[in-house]
C-alpha positions in Angstrom: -67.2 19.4 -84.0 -68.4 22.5 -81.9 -70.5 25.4 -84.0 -67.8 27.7 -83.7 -70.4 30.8 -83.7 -72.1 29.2 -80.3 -68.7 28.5 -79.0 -67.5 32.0 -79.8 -70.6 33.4 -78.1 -70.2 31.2 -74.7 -66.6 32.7 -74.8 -68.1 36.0 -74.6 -69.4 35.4 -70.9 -72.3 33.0 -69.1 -74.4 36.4 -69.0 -74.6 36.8 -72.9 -74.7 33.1 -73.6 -77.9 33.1 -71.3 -79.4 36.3 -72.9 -78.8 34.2 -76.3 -80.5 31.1 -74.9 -83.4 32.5 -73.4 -83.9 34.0 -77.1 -83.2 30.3 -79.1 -84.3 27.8 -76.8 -85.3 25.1 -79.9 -81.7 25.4 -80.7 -79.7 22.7 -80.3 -76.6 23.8 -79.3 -73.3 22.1 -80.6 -70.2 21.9 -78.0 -69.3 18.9 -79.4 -65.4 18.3 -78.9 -64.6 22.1 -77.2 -61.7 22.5 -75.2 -63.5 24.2 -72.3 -60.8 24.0 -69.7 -61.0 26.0 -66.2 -64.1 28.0 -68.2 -66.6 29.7 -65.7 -69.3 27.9 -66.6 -71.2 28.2 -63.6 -75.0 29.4 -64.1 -75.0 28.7 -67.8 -77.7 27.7 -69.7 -76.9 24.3 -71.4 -80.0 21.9 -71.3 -80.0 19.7 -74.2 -76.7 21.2 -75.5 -74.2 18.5 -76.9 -70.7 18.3 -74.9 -69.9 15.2 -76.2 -66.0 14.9 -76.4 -65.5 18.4 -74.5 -62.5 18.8 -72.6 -64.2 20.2 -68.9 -60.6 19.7 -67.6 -61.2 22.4 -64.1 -64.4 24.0 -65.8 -66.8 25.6 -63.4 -70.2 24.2 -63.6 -71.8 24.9 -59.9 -75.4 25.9 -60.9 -74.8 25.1 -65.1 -78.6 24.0 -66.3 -77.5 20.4 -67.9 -80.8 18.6 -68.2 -80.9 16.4 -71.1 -77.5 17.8 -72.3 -75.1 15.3 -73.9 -71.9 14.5 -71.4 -70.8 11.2 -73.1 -67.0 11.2 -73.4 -66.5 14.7 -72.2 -64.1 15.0 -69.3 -60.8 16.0 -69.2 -57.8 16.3 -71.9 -56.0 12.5 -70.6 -59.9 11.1 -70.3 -63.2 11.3 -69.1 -63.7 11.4 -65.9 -67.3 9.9 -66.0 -67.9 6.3 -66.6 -71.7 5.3 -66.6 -73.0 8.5 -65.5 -71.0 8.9 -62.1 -67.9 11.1 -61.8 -64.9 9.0 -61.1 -62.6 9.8 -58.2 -60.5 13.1 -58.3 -63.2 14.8 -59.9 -64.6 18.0 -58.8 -67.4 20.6 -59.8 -65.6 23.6 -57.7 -67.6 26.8 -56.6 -66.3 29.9 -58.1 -63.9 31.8 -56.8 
């Protein structure tokens, strides 16, 4: 289940998440299971953060930082939309607007 201060703080905009990040990078940041659909997630900082079970149902994650960050079974709300570590078809990272 998501720490709901990190998840609260990610809501607050990619800018402050990153200025938090920069500041607690041994943290090991819990997303577990949020429902982060169509978020603006592009140029956020989430190496080694744990999305397992997230709903990324139209999130925005052109330029996220997700090295060594747990994806398994996040995807959208009817399923994931990765299976071994590939995107399925009808998937789509989308540039901002």
């Amino acid at each position: 289940m998501a720490n709901a201060e990190e998840f609260a703080l990610l809501e607050t905009g990619v800018d402050a998440w990153n200025d938090w990040r920069s500041n607690n990078l041994g943290v090991r940041v819990d997303l577990s299971g949020a429902k982060l659909i169509e978020a603006n997630l592009s140029k956020a900082n989430l190496t080694g953060a744990d999305l397992s079970g997230a709903s990324l149902s139209g999130a925005v994650l052109s330029l996220a930082s997700l090295g060594e960050t747990d994806l398994n079974k996040a995807g959208s709300e009817r399923g994931c939309p990765r299976q071994d570590g590939f995107l399925r078809r009808g998937s789509q990272l989308r540039e901002p607007p």
